[in-house]
Every structure is written in C-alpha cells, then in structure tokens.
C-alpha distance (Angstrom), angle and dihedral (degrees) to the residues before:
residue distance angle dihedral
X1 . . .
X2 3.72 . .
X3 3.78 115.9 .
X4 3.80 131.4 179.5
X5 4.09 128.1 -164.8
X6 3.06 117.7 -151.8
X7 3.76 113.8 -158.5
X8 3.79 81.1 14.3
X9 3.79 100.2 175.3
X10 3.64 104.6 73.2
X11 3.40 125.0 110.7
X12 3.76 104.2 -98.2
X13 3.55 93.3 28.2
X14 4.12 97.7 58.0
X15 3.99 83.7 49.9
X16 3.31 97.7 61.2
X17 3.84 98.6 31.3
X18 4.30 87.1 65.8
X19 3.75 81.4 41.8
X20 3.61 94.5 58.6
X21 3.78 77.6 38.7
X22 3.92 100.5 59.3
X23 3.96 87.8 42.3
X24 3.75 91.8 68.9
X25 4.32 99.0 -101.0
X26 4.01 116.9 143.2
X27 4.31 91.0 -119.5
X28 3.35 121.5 -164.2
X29 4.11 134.4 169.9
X30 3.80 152.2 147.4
X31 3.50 128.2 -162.6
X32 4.56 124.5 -179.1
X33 3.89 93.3 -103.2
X34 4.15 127.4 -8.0
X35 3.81 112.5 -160.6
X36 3.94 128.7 -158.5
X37 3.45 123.4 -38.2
X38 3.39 101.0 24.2
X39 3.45 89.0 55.3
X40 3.67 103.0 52.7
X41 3.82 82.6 46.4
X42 3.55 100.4 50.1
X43 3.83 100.5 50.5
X44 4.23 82.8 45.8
X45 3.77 88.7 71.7
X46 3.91 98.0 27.4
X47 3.79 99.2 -105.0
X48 3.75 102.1 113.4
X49 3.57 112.4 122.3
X50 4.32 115.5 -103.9
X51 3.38 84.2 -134.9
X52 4.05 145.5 17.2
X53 3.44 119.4 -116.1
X54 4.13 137.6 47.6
X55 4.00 112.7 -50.0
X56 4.22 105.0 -168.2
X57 4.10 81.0 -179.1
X58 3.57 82.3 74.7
X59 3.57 105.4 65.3
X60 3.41 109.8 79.1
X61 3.87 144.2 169.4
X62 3.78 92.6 -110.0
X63 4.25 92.3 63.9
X64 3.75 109.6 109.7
X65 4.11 93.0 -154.4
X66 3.42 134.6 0.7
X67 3.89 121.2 -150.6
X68 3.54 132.5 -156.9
X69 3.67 134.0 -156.6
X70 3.47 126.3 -162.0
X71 3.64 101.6 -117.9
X72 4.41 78.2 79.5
X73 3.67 118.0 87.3
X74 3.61 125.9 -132.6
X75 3.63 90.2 -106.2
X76 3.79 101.4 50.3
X77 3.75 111.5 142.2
X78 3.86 86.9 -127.6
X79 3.64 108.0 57.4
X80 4.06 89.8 41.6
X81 3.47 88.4 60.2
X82 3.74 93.3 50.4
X83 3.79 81.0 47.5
X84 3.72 94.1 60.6
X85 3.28 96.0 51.0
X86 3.48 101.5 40.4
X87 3.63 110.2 -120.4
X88 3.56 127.0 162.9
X89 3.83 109.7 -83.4
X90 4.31 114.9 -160.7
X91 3.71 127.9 -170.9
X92 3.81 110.1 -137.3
X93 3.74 92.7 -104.7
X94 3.86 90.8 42.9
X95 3.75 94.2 62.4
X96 3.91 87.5 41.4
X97 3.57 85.9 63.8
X98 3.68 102.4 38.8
X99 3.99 88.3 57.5
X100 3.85 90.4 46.6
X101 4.02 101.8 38.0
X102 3.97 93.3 108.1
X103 3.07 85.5 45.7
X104 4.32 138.0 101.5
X105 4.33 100.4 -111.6
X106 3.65 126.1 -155.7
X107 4.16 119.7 -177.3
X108 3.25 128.9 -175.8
X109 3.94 110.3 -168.3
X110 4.18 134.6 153.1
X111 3.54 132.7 127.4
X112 3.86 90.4 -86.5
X113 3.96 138.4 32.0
X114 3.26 96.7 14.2
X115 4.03 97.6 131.4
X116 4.12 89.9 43.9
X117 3.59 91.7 58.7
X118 3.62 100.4 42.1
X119 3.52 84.2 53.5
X120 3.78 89.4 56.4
X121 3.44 96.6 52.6
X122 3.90 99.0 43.4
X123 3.87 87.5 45.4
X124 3.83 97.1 56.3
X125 4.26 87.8 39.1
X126 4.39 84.7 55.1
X127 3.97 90.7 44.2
X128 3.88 95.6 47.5
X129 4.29 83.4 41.1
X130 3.59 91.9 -120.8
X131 4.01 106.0 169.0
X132 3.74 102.1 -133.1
X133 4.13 141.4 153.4
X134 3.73 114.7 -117.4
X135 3.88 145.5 -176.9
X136 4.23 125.3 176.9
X137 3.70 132.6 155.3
X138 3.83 104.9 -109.1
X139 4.01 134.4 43.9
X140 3.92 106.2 -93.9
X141 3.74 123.9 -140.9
X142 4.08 95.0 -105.4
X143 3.44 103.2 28.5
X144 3.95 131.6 87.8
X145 4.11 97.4 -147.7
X146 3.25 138.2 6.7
X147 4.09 95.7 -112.9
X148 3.36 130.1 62.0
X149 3.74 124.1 -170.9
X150 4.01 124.0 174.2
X151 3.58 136.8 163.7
X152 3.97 94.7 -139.9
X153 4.10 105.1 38.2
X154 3.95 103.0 106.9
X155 3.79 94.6 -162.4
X156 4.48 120.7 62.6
X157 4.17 111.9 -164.3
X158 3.29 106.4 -166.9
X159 4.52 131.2 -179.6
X160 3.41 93.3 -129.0
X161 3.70 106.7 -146.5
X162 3.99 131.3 -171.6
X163 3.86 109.3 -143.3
X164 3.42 120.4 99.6
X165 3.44 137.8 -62.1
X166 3.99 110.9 -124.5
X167 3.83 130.1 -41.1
X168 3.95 89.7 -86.9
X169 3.71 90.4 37.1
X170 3.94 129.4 68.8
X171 3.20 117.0 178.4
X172 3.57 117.3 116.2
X173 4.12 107.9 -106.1
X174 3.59 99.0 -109.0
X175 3.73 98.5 49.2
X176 3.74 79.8 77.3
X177 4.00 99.7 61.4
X178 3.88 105.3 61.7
X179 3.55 90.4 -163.6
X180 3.85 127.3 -146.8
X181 4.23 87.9 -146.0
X182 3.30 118.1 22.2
X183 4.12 129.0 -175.5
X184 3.97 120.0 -168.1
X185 4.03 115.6 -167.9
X186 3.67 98.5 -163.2
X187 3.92 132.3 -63.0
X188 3.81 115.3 -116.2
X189 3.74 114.4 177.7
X190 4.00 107.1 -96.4
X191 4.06 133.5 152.6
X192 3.49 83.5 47.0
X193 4.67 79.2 172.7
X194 4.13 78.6 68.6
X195 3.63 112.3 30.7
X196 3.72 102.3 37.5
X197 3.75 92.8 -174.9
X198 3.82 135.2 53.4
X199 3.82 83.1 -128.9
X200 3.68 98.3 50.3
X201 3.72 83.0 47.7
X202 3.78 95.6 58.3
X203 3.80 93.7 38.4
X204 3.58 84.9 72.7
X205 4.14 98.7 61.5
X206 3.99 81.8 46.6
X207 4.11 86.0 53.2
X208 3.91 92.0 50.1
X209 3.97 91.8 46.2
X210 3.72 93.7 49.0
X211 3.75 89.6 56.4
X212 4.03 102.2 52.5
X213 3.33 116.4 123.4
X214 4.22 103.6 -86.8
X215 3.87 104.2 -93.6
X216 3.57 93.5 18.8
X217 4.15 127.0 141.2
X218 3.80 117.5 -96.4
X219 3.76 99.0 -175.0
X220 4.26 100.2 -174.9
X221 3.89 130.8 175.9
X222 3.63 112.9 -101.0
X223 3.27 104.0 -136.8
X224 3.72 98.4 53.0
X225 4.48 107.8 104.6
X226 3.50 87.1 -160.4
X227 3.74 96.1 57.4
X228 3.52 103.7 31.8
X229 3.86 82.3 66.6
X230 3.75 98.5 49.2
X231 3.58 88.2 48.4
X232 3.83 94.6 54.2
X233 3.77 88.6 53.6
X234 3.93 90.1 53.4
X235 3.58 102.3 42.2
X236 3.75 88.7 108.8
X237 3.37 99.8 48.8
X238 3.91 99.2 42.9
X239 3.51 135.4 20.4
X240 4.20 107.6 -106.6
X241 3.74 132.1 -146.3
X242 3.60 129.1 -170.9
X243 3.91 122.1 -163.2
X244 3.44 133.8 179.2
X245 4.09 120.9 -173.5
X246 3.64 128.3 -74.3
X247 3.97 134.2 -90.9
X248 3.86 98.9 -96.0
X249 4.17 136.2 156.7
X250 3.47 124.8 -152.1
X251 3.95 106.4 -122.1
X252 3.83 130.6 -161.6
X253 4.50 75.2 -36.8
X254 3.81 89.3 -51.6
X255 3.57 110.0 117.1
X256 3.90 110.8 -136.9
X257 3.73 127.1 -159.4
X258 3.60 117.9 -139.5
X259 4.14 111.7 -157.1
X260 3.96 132.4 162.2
X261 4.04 87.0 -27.1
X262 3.81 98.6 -48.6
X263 3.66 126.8 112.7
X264 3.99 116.2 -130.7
X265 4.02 106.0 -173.4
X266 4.34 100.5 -161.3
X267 3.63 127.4 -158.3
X268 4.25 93.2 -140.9
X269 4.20 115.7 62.8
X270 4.00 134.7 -167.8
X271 3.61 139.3 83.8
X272 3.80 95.7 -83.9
X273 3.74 98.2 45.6
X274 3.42 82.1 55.9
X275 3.57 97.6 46.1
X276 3.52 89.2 46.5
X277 3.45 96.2 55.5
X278 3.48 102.6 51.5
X279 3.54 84.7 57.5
X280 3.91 100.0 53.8
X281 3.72 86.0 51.1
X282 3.79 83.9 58.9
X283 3.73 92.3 52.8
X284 3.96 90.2 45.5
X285 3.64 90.0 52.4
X286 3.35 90.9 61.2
X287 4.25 90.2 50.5
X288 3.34 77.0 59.4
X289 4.07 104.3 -98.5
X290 3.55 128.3 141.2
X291 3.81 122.1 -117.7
X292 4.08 89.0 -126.7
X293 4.33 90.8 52.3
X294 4.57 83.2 38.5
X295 3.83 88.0 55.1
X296 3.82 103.4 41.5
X297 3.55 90.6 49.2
X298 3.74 87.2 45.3
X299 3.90 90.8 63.3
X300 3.79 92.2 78.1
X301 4.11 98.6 49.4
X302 3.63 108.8 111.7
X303 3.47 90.2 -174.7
X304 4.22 127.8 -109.7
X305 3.65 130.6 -68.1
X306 4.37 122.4 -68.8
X307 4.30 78.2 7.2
X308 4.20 98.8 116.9
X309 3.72 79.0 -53.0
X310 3.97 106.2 -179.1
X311 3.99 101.3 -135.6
X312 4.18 88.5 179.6
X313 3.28 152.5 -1.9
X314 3.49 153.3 -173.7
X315 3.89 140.0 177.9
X316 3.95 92.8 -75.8
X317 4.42 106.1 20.1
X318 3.51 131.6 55.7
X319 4.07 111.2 -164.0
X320 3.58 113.6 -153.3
X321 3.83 141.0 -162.2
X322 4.08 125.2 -161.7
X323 3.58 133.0 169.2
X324 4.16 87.3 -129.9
X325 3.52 116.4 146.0
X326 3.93 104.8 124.9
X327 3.86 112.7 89.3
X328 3.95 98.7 -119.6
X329 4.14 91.0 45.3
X330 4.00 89.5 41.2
X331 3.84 90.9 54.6
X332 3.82 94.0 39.3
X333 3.48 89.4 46.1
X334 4.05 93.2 47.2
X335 3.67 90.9 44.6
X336 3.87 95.5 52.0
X337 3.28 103.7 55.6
X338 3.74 93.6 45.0
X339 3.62 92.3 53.5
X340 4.01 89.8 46.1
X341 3.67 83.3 68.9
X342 3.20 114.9 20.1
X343 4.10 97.0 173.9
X344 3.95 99.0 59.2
X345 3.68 125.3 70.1
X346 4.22 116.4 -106.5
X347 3.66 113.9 -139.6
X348 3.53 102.4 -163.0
X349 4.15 123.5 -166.8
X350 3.99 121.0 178.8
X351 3.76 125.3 -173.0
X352 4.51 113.9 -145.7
X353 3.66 89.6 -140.6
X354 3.76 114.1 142.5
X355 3.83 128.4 72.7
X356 3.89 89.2 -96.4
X357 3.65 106.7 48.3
X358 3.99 86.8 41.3
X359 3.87 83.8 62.8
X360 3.39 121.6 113.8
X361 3.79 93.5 -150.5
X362 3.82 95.0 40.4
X363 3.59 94.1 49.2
X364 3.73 99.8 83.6
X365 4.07 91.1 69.2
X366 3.38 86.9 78.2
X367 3.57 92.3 67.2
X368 4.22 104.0 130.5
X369 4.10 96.6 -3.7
X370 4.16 80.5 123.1
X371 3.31 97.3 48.9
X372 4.09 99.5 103.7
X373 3.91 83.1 50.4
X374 4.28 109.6 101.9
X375 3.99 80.5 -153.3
X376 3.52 130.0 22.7
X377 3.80 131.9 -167.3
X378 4.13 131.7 167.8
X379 2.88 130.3 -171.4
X380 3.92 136.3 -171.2
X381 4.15 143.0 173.3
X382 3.68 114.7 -114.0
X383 4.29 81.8 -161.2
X384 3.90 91.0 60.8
X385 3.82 93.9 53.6
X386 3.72 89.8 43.9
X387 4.38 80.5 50.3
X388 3.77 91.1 46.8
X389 4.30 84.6 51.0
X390 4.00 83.8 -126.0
X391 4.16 121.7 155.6
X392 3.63 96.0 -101.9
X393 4.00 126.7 -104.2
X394 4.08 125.2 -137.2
X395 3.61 120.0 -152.5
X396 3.54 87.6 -107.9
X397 3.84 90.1 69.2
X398 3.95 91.3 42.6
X399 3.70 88.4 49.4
X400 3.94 96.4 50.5
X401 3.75 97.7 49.1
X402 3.37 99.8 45.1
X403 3.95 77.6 57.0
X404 3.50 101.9 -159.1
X405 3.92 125.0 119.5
X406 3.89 109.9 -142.3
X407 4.01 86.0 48.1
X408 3.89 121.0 138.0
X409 3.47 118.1 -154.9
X410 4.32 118.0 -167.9
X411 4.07 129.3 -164.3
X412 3.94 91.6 173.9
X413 3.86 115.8 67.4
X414 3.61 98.1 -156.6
X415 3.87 94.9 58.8
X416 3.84 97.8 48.5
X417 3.88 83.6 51.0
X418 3.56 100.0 52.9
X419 3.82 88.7 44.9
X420 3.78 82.9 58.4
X421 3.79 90.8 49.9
X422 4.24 86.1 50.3
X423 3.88 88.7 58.6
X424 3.72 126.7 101.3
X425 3.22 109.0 -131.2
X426 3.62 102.3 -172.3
X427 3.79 109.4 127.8
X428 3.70 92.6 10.4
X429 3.70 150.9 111.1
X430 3.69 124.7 -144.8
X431 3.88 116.6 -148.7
X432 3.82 128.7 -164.9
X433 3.27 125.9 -174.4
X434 3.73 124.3 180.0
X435 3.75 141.2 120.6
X436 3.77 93.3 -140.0
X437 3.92 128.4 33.2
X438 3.53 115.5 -88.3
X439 3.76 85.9 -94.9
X440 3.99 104.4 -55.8
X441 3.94 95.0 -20.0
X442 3.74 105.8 152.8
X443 4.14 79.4 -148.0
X444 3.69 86.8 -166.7
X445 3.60 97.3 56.5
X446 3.67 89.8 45.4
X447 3.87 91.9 46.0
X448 4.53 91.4 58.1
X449 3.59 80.4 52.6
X450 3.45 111.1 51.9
X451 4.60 87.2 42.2
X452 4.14 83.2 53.6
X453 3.65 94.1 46.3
C-alpha cells in the first residue's frame, strides 16, 4: 500500500504516518513547516519530508490513499491535484476506521476525560498483554506513539474525539468509529467556533450513539442530564450502562479504592479519575476482564501526560500539570487537588488559550471554576486572540468573569513567572493548567526550579 499525508507533521497525523510505517506501507508526506516532535520522529523512521513546503509532483496515480489533516486548506495545491485525478481522499479518522473495520472497536469520547480513560483502558490491555490497535491524544508512559495499527490485533481502542474531520470533511471524528463498546464521560458545551449552539453541541453525542454497532455497549456517566436522556432513547437499540465513581478514602494523600471488601491504594486522585475509572473497568468488563485483575493493574497507572501530571516534588510541594481549560474540568480539576490535601495551600495558575475560553461571550462560564484555589492567577496572550481573529478581551473582562476578588490576571509571561518564583512554596501545591505553554514556558524547567528554590 502506498499512502501519502498531506500536512503530515501534525500531531495525530505523524502518529499514524510511522504507524502506517511500522505496518509495512510505502509512506510518504510534506506539510509547509513541521515543528518538534514530529520532526525528530519523522526523520527516525525516514518519513520526514526532503523538503518543506507543498510538492503536487507527489501525488500520483500509483497512491493507494491519500490522507488529509486538517492543518491543509481546502485549496492546497496537493489535495486539488489528487482531486483532479480522482484519487481516494481519507480523513484521519476515516482511514483509522478503514484499517480497523474487521476489527472489535472501543471509543471513549465526551467533552472531558477522554484521553485519561483511554489511557486506563489501554494500560490495563498492555499489563494483561492483550494484543490490541490503539489511537489517544497524548504520548503514554509505555508506549512509543500514540497510534497503533496491526493486521493481527483483534481489539481497536480508540479516544474518540468530536472536532472535525479534515478541512473538506465535517463530520465530527467519532462519527466515523461505530463502536462495538462505547463509554461517554459527560458532554459540556466546548468548540463553541464549531458548534455554535449548546444544542448543536449535544446533537453530536446523539449522532455518535445512533451509529454504534446494533447491540453494542454504551457505557455513560450517570450523573450526566444530557446523557441519561440519550441513553433512554437508545435503550432498544444498545445495551446501556450507567456508572458513577468508586467508594474511595483519601489516605496519608494516597487515594485508596475501596471495592467488594478489598483495598486498592492508586497512584492518580480526584473525583474524575475516579469516575473515570470506574468506567474503564466497565469497558474492560466487557473485553472480558474482571474488576479485581482491572484494579490491580490499575495500581501502577500514573495517569497520562498534562492530566494532574506531577512535574516535581519535594518533601512539602507537589507541582502539577493538566490539560484544564474548560470550566467544568478547570473547577474539577482545582477542586481535586485541593481536597487531596487539604492542609497545604494550592496555588493555582490557568492559561485562556483555546478558541473558546479566548471568547468574549464564552468567557463568563468561568465564573467561580477558581474558587477551591487559595491563590489564583490567569493568564492569557492578547497575540493569540488577535491569531484566532477574536474581538479582543481586557483584563478587566477576564477579571469580572472569573468573578472572584483577590484574582490576578497576566498578559506578559515573564512577570507571572517570576511572581511564581517570589512564592513560598512551603506547604503548598502549585497547579497549572493550560493546553498550550504559557507562551514558550519550558513548564518543566520552570517546575525543578521553583521545588529547589
């Protein structure tokens, strides 16, 4: 099989170009500029382009597939030559799903947690040496990229996420899975710059349910409105299962999991780890795993990268890193940690970085998500929102719908870090929360620093 990427150096893409790779297909690509890993990672396996920039001499009649990522534009030179000459055009999820159709599917989607729990179910598959087919949105501890693609592994787990397919294509990503089990965290309105409306929004969990595989598993969290009424309309269609989390305690700030009479002490902590992994088991179960093998294997997950990932630590701080930025996961994520330890003092810093949070309208659903925090600073780049082509926000705005007094709100990088150099940290945790990088912050560097202060 020959396969071409085009726009190959994204983050998704790359994966499951050296997937294609390892599995024995002649891969080629190019993309306009491909930035660090991918890079690195590419030109390990031979697949970095010769050359930046768009190469129409490339597409050719003799290319099996063609696959687009949406970093393209509709106009690129590339895919309008595979256009012309009619060639096979995929959607990153499409050809996902064409290499795992014969195949048994498992997605986990929903507006939050959706990489954690992936990472809970592929984990526990790798430690029981399960052969199975994966994709998820961050590098895992244990595994050298984040797709997998085989021609022997009965079982595909895939993070099953809702933004579009490809500039040309529209389709949310998971509508392309049609799962056999299925698990759904919760739906709370994001990519407001797609779905304009809440409605629109939760059309598209309806969507994904409708096109299971009949009979399948649609394993949903119970106290979600939203899908405790899509489930009731599919009940006939698809066997339902509501979770919630599991009895736990939080010990000496080890969180311990308490389950048919057996203690389970876990590495990870919060309300929607635990939620999260109550449901995995759930979607184990039906791999045919019992909750007692699920939880012991559980018991060495540390959890996946930016998700209340602990960057450093000392004797008396814990510095943490999560991927937080929608309201619900930035107050759940906030509220966790402070309730993990409840004797030391959370500093907790939050960066406004995607299209949503940067929106003036959107912004006032942040409005208390800080609250739990005993300090609370955010910080955002006036240069991203000009970027994003969004009306521009003051502070003033941040400030008031955050709606909390004592709130400090940043637009330079350098000064909220040297505030966070000024702190004493002694008896206290220090939270970030961001899907970007503070603007350049190697937040890893800065995190050693701050513990050897």
């Amino acid at each position: 099989m020959r396969v071409h990427f085009i726009a190959i150096g994204g983050s998704a893409m790359h994966n499951l170009a050296i997937a294609l790779h390892l599995k024995g297909f002649k891969v080629t690509g190019s993309d306009d500029e491909i930035f660090e890993p991918s890079r690195s990672r590419l030109a390990k396996h031979g697949l970095l382009p010769h050359k930046m920039g768009w190469q129409v001499d490339t597409i050719s009649s003799d290319l099996d597939a063609i696959i687009l990522g949406m970093h393209a534009r509709p106009d690129n030179p590339e895919l309008l030559r595979a256009q012309e000459m009619d060639l096979k055009i995929y959607s990153y999820p499409e050809y996902l799903y064409e290499q795992t159709k014969d195949k048994k599917r498992v997605v986990i989607g929903g507006s939050h947690g959706k990489t954690t729990t992936t990472a809970m179910v592929m984990h526990v598959l790798k430690a029981l040496k399960m052969d199975f087919d994966y994709m998820v949105g961050a590098q895992l501890e244990g595994f050298d990229t984040m797709v997998k693609l085989t021609k022997k592994a009965p079982i595909a787990v895939f993070e099953g996420d809702e933004y579009l397919s490809s500039p040309i294509d529209l389709t949310p990503k998971f509508h392309w899975y049609r799962p056999h089990v299925a698990m759904l965290t919760g739906v709370a309105w994001d990519h407001m710059n797609v779905f304009p409306t809440w409605e629109n929004y939760v059309s598209q969990f309806e969507i994904f349910a409708d096109k299971m595989e009949p009979g399948g598993a649609l394993i949903w969290f119970a106290q979600d409105e939203v899908l405790a009424a899509i489930a009731k309309t599919k009940s006939e269609q698809l066997r339902v299962q509501a979770y919630e989390s599991f009895p736990h305690e939080n010990r000496n700030g080890q969180c311990i999991i308490n389950f048919e009479g057996t203690e389970y002490p876990m590495q990870v902590f919060g309300d929607h780890n635990l939620q999260n992994m109550k449901g995995a088991l759930l979607v184990c179960q039906q791999l045919g795993i019992e909750a007692d093998v699920f939880l012991k294997a559980m018991m060495s997950f540390k959890g996946a990268a930016k998700r209340l990932q602990l960057l450093a630590k000392n004797e008396h701080t814990n510095i943490y890193l999560d991927f937080a930025h929608s309201p619900s996961k930035l107050k759940a994520t906030t509220e966790a940690v402070k309730k993990q330890f409840s004797n030391r003092k959370l500093v907790a810093v939050m960066e406004l970085h995607t299209f949503s949070s940067l929106n003036k309208d959107f912004l006032p659903q942040y409005a208390h998500t800080m609250d739990a925090a005993d300090q609370a600073y955010v910080y955002f780049n006036p240069d991203v929102i000009a970027h994003k082509k969004l009306p521009p926000v003051s502070h003033d705005e941040v400030h008031q719908a955050f709606d909390r007094s004592d709130l400090q709100v940043f637009t330079s990088p350098d000064e909220l870090v040297m505030l966070l150099k000024q702190q004493n940290l002694t008896d206290a945790n220090l939270l970030i929360m961001t899907s970007g990088n503070l603007s350049g912050v190697n937040l890893g560097e800065l995190a050693t620093e701050l513990i050897n202060n």
